[in-house]
N, CA, C and O of each residue as an XYZ file, in Angstrom:
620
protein
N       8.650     13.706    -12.968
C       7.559     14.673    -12.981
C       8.067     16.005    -13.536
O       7.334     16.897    -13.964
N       9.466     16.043    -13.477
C       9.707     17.823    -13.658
C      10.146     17.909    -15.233
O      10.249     18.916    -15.933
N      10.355     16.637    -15.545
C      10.578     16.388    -17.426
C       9.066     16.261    -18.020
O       8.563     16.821    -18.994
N       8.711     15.658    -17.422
C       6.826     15.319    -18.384
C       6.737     16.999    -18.026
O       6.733     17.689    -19.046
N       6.679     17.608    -16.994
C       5.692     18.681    -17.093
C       6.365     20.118    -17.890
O       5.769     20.996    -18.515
N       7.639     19.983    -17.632
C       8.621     20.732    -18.526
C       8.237     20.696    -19.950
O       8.152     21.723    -20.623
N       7.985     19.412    -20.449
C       7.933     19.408    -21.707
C       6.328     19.132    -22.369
O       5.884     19.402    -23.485
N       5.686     18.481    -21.183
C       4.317     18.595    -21.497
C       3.574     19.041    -20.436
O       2.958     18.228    -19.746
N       3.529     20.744    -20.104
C       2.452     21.373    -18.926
C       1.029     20.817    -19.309
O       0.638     21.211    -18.210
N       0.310     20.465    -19.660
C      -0.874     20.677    -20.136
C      -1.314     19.219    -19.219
O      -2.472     19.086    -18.822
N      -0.009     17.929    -18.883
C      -0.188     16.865    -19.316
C      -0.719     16.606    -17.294
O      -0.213     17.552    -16.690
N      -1.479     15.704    -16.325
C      -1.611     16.063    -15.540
C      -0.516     14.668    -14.676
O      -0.124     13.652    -15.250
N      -0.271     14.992    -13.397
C       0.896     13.945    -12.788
C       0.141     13.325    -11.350
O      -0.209     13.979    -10.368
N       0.078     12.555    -11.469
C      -0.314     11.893    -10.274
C       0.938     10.876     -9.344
O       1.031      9.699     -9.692
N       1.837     11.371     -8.211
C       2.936     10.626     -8.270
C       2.291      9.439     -7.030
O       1.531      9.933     -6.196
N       2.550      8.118     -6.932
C       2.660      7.463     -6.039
C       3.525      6.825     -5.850
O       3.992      6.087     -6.718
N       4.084      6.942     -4.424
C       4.651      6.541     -3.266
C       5.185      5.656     -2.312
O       4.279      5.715     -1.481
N       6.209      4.692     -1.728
C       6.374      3.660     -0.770
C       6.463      5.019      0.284
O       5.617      4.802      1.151
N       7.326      6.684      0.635
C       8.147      6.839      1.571
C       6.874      7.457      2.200
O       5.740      7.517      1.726
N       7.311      7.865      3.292
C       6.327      8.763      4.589
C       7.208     10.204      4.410
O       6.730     11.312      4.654
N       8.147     10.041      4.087
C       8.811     11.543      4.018
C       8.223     13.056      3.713
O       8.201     13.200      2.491
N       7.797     14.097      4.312
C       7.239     14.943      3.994
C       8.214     16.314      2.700
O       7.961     17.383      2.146
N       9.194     15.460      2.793
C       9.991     16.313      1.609
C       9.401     16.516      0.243
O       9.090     17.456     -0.489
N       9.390     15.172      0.234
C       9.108     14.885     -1.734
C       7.648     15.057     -1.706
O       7.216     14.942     -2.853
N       6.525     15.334     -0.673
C       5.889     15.877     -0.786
C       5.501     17.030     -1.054
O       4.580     17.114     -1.865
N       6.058     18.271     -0.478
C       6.452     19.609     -0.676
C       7.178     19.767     -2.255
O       6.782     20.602     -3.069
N       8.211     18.890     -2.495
C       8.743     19.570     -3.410
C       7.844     18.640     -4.819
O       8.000     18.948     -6.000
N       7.203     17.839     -4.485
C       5.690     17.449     -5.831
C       5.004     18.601     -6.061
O       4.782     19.003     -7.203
N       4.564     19.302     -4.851
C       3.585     20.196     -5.246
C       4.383     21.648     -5.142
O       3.707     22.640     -4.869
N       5.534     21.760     -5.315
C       6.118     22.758     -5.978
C       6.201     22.844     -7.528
O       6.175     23.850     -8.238
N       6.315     21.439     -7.897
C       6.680     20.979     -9.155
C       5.241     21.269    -10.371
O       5.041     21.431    -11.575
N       4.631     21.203     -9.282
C       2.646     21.355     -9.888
C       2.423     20.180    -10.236
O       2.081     19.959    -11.398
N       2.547     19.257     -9.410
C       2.025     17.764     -9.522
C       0.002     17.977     -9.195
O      -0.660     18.732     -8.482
N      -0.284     17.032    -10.013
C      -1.822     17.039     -9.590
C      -1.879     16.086     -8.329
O      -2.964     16.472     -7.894
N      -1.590     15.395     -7.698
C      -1.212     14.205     -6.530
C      -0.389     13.511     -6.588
O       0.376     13.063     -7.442
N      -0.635     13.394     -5.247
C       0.666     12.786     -4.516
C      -0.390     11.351     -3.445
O      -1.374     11.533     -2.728
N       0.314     10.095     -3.747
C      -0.489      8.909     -2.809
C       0.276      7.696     -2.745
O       1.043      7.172     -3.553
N      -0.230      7.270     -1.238
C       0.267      6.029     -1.129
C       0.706      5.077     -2.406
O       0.068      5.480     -3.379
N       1.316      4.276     -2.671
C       1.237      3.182     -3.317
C       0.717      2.155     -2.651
O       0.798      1.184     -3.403
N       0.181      1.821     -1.552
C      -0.507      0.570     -1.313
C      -2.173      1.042     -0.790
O      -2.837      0.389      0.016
N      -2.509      1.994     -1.292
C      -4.024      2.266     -1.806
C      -4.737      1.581     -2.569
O      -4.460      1.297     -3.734
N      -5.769      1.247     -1.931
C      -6.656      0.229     -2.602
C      -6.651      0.790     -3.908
O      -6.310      1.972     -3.952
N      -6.965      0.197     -5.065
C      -6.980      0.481     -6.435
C      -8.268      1.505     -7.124
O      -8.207      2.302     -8.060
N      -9.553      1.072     -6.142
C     -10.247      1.747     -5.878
C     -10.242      3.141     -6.210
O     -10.522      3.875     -7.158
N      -9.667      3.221     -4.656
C      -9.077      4.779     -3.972
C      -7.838      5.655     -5.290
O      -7.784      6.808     -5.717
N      -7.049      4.462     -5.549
C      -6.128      5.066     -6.580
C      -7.100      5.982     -7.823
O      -6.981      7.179     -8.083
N      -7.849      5.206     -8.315
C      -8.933      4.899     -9.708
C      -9.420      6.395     -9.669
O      -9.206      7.352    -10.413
N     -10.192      6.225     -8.462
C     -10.913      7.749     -7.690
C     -10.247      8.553     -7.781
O     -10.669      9.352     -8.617
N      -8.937      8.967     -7.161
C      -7.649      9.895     -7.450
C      -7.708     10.422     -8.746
O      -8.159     11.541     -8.993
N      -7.164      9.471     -9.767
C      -6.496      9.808    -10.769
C      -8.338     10.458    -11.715
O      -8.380     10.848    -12.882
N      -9.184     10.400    -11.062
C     -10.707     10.641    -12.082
C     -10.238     11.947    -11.439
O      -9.662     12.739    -12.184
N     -10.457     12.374     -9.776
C     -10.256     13.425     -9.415
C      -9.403     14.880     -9.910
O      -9.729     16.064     -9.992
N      -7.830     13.914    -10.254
C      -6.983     14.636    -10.338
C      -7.299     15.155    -12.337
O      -7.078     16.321    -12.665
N      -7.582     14.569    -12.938
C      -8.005     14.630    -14.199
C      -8.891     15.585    -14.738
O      -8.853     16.103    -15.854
N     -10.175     15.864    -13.267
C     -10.926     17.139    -13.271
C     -10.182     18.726    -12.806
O     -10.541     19.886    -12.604
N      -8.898     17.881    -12.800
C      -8.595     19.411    -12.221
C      -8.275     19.794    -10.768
O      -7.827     20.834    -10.287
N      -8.770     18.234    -10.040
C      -8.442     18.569     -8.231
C      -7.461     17.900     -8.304
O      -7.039     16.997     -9.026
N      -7.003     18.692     -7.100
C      -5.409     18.047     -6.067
C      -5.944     17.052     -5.013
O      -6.760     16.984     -4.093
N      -5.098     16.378     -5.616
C      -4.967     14.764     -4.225
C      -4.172     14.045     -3.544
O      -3.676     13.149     -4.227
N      -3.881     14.061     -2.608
C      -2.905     14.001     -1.713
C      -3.368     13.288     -0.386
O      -3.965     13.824      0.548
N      -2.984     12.012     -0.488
C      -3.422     11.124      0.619
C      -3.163     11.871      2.235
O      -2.186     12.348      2.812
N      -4.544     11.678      2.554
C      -4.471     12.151      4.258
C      -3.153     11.960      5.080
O      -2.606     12.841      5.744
N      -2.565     10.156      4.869
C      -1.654     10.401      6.130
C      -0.891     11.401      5.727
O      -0.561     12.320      6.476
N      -0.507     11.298      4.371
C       0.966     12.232      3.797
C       0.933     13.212      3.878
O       2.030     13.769      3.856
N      -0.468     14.203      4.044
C      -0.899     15.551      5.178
C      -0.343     15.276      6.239
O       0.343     16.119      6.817
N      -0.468     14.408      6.577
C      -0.725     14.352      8.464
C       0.724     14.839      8.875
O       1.103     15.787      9.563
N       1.518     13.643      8.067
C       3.014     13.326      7.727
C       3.793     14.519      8.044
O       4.531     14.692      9.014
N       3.551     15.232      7.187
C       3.523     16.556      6.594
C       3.826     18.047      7.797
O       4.590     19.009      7.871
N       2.821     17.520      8.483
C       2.527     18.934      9.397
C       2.734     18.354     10.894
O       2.526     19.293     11.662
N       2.953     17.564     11.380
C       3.015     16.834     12.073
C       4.560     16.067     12.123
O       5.222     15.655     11.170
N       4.970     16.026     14.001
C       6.670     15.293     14.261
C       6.793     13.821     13.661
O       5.846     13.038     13.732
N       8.040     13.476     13.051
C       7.962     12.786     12.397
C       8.398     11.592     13.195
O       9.509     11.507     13.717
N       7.159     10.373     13.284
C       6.915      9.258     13.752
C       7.356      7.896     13.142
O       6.440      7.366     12.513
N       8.655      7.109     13.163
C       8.876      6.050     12.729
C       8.103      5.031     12.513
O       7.719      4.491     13.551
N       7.736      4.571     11.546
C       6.666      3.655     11.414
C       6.491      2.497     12.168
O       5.382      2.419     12.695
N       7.423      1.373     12.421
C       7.517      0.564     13.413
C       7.292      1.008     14.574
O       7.234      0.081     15.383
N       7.093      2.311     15.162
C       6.538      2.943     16.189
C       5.513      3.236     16.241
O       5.111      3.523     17.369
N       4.753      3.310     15.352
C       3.214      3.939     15.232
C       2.223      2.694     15.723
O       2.424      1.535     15.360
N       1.030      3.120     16.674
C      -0.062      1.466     16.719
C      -0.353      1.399     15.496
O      -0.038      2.300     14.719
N      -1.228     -0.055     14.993
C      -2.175      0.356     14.385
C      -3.185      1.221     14.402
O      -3.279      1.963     13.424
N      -3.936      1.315     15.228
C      -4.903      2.229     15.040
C      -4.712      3.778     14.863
O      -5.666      4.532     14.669
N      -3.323      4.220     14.949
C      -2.820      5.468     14.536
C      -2.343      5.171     12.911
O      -1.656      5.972     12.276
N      -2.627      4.424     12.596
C      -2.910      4.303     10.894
C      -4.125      4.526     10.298
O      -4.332      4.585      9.086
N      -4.788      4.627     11.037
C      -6.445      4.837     10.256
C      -6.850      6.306     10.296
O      -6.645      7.259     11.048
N      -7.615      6.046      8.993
C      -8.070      7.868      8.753
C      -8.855      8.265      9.791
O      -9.064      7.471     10.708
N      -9.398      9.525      9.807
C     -10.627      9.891     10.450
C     -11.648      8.949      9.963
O     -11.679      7.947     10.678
N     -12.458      8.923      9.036
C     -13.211      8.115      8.797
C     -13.325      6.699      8.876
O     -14.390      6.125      9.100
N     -12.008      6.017      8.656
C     -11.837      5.067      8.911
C     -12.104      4.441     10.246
O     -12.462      3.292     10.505
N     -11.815      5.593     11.140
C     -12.378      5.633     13.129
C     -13.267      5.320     12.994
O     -13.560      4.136     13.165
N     -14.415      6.537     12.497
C     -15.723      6.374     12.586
C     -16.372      5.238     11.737
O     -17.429      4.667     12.006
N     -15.594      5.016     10.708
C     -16.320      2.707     10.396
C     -15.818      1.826     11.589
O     -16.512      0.828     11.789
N     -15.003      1.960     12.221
C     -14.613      1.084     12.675
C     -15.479      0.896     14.299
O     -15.760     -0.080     14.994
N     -15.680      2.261     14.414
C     -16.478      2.604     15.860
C     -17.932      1.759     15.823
O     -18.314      0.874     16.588
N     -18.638      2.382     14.596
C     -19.936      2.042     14.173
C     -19.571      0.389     13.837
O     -20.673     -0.157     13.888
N     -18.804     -0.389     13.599
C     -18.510     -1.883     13.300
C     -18.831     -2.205     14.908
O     -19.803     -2.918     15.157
N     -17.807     -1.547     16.276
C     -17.643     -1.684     17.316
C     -19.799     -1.977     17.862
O     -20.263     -2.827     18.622
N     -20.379     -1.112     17.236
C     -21.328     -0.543     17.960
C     -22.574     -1.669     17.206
O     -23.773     -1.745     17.474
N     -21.930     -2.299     16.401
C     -22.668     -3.620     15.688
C     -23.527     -3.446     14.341
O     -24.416     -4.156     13.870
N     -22.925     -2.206     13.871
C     -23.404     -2.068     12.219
C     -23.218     -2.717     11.341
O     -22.016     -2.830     11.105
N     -23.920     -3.299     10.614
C     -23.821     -3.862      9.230
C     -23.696     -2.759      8.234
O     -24.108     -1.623      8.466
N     -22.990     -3.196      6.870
C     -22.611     -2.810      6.138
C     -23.850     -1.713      5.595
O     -23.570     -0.514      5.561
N     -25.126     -2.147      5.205
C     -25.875     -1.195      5.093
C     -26.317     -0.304      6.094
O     -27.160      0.552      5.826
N     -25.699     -0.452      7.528
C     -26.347      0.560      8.402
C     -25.324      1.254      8.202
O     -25.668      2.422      8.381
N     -24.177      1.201      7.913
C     -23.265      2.124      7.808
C     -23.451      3.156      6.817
O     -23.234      4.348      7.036
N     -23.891      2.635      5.633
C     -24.179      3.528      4.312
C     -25.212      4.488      4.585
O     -24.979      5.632      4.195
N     -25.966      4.340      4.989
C     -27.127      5.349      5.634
C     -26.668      6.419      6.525
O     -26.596      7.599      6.179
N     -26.289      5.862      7.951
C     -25.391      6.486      8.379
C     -24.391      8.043      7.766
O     -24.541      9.264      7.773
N     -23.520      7.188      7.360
C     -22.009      7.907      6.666
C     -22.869      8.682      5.100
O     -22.357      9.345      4.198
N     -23.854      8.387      5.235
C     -24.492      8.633      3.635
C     -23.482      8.838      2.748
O     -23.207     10.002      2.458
N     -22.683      7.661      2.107
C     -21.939      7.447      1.428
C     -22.709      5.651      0.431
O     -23.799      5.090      0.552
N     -21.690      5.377     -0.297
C     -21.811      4.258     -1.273
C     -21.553      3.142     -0.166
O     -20.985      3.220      0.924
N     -22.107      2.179     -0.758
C     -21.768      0.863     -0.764
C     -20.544      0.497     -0.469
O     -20.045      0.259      0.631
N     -19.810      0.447     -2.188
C     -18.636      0.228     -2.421
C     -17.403      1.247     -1.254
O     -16.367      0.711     -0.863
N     -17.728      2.545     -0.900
C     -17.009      3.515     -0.214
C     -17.389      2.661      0.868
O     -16.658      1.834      0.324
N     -17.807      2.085      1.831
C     -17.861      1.458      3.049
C     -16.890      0.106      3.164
O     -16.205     -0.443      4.027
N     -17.214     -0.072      1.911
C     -16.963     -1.538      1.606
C     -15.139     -0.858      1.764
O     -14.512     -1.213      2.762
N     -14.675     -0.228      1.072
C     -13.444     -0.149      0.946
C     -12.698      0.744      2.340
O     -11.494      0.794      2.592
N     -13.733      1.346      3.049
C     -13.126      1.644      4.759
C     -12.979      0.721      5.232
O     -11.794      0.514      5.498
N     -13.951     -0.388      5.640
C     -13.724     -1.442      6.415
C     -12.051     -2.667      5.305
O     -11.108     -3.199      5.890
N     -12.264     -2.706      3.960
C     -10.854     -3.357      3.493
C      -9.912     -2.691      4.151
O      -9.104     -3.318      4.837
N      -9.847     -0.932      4.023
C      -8.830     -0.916      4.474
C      -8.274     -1.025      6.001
O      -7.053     -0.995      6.154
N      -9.234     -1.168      7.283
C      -9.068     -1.336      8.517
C      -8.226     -2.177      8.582
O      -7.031     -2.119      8.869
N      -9.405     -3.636      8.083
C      -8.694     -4.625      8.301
C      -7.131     -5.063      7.492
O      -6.641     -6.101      7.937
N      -6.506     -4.522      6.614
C      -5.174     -4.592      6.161
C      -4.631     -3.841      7.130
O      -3.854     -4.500      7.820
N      -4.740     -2.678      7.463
C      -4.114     -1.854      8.082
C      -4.009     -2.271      9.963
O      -3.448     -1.669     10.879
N      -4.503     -3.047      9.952
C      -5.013     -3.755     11.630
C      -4.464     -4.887     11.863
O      -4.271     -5.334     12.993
N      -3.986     -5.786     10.164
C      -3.624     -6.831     10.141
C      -4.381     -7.892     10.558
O      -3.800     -8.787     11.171
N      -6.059     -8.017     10.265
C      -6.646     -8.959     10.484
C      -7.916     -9.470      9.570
O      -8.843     -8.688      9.358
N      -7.924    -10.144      9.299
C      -8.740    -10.885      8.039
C     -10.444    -10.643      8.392
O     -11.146    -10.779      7.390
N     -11.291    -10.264      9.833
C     -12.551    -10.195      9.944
C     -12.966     -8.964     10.668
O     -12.096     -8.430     11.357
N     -14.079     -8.455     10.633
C     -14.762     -7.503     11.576
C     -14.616     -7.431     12.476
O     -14.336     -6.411     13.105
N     -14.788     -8.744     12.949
C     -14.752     -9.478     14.350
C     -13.431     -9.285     14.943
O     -13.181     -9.119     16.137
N     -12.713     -9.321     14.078
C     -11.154     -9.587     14.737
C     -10.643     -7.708     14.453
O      -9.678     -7.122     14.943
N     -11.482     -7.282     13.704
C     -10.909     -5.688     14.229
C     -11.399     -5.110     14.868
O     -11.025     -3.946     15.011
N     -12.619     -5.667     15.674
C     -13.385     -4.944     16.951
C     -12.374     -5.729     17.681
O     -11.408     -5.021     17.394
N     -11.976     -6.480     18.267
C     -11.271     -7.026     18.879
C      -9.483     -6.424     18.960
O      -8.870     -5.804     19.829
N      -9.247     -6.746     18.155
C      -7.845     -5.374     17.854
C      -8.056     -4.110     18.848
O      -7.315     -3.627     19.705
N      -9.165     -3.813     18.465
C      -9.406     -2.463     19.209
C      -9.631     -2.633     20.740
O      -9.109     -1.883     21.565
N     -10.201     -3.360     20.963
C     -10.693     -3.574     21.721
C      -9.336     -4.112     22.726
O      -9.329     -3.617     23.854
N      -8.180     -5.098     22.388
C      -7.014     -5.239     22.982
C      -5.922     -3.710     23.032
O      -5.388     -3.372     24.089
N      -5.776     -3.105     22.030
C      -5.142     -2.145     22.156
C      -5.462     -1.546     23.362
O      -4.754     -1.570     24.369
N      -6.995     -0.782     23.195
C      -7.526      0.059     24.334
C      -7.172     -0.498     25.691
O      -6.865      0.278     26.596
N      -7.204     -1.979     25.906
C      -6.931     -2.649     27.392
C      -5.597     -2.173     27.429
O      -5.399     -1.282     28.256
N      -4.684     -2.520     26.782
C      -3.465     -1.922     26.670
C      -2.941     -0.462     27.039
O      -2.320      0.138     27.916
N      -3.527     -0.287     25.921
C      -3.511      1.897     26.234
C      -4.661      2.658     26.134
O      -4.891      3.270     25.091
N      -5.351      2.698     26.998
C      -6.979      3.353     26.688
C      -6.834      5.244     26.082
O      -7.710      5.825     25.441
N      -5.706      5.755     26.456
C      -5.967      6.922     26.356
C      -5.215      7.342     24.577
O      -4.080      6.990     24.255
N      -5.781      7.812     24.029
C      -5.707      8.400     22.911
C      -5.966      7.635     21.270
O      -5.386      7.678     20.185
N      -7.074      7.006     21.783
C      -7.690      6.654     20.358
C      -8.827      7.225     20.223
O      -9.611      7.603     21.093
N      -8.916      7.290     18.811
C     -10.179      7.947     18.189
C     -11.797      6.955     18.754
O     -12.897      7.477     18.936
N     -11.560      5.897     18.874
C     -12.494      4.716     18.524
C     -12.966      4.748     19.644
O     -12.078      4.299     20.370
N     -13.800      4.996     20.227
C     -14.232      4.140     22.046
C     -15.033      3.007     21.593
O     -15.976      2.975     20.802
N     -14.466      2.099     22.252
C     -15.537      0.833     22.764
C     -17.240      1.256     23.000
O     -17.496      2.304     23.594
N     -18.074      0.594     22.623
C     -19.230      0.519     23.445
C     -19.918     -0.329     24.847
O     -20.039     -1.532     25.079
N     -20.335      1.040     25.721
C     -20.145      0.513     27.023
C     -21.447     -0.672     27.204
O     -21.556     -1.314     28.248
């Protein structure tokens, strides 16, 4: 990034990522990187980025904020459900609460496809192939540890 932009400022950088490290974050956007993101972002989400970053905005995946400002948490330590965005809570809550895909879009007044790709990413990030089985995820965690998730069950 510091050779392309050295030699071509004009040109814009989008870097993606395997580490959680909040270093090479800081020192990207010293560098005047346009973003900084996961590498295992849906392609989607990537696609979106790089349109974003192209207009001129900065993008920088949420956790790698979180990462960022926040004590630094070993990954094999983290639940799942401390992998999911804010929003990602609130699909997963409204899944809990028995929404279909179009009640969600109304809802979240967002796209289709943008729902479609919260709930993909739950379930990768939850490690389970159905809806069903990530209301359920949740639903075991909480028996487990009820106190400090975003998500409540519906009573």
């Amino acid at each position: 990034a510091r050779r392309v932009l050295a030699t071509h400022p004009e040109t814009t950088v989008v870097m993606i990522t395997a580490t959680e490290a909040a270093e090479p974050l800081a020192a990207a956007v010293e560098l005047g990187v346009s973003g900084y993101l996961y590498k295992d972002q849906p392609i989607a989400s990537i696609a979106t980025a790089l349109e974003v970053a192209g207009r001129g905005g900065l993008v920088v995946n949420h956790d790698l904020l979180r990462a960022a400002r926040s004590p630094r948490v070993p990954r094999q330590q983290r639940r799942p459900l401390d992998t999911l965005t804010p929003r990602e809570h609130d699909v997963l809550a409204m899944l809990v609460d028995g929404l279909d895909t179009r009640q969600i879009v109304r809802r979240m007044g967002v796209s289709h496809s943008t729902v479609r790709t919260h709930i993909q990413n739950i379930l990768a990030k939850l490690g389970v192939h159905s809806r069903l089985q990530a209301v359920a995820a949740l639903a075991e965690e909480q028996a487990l540890s009820p106190i400090g998730s975003r998500c409540a069950l519906a009573e």
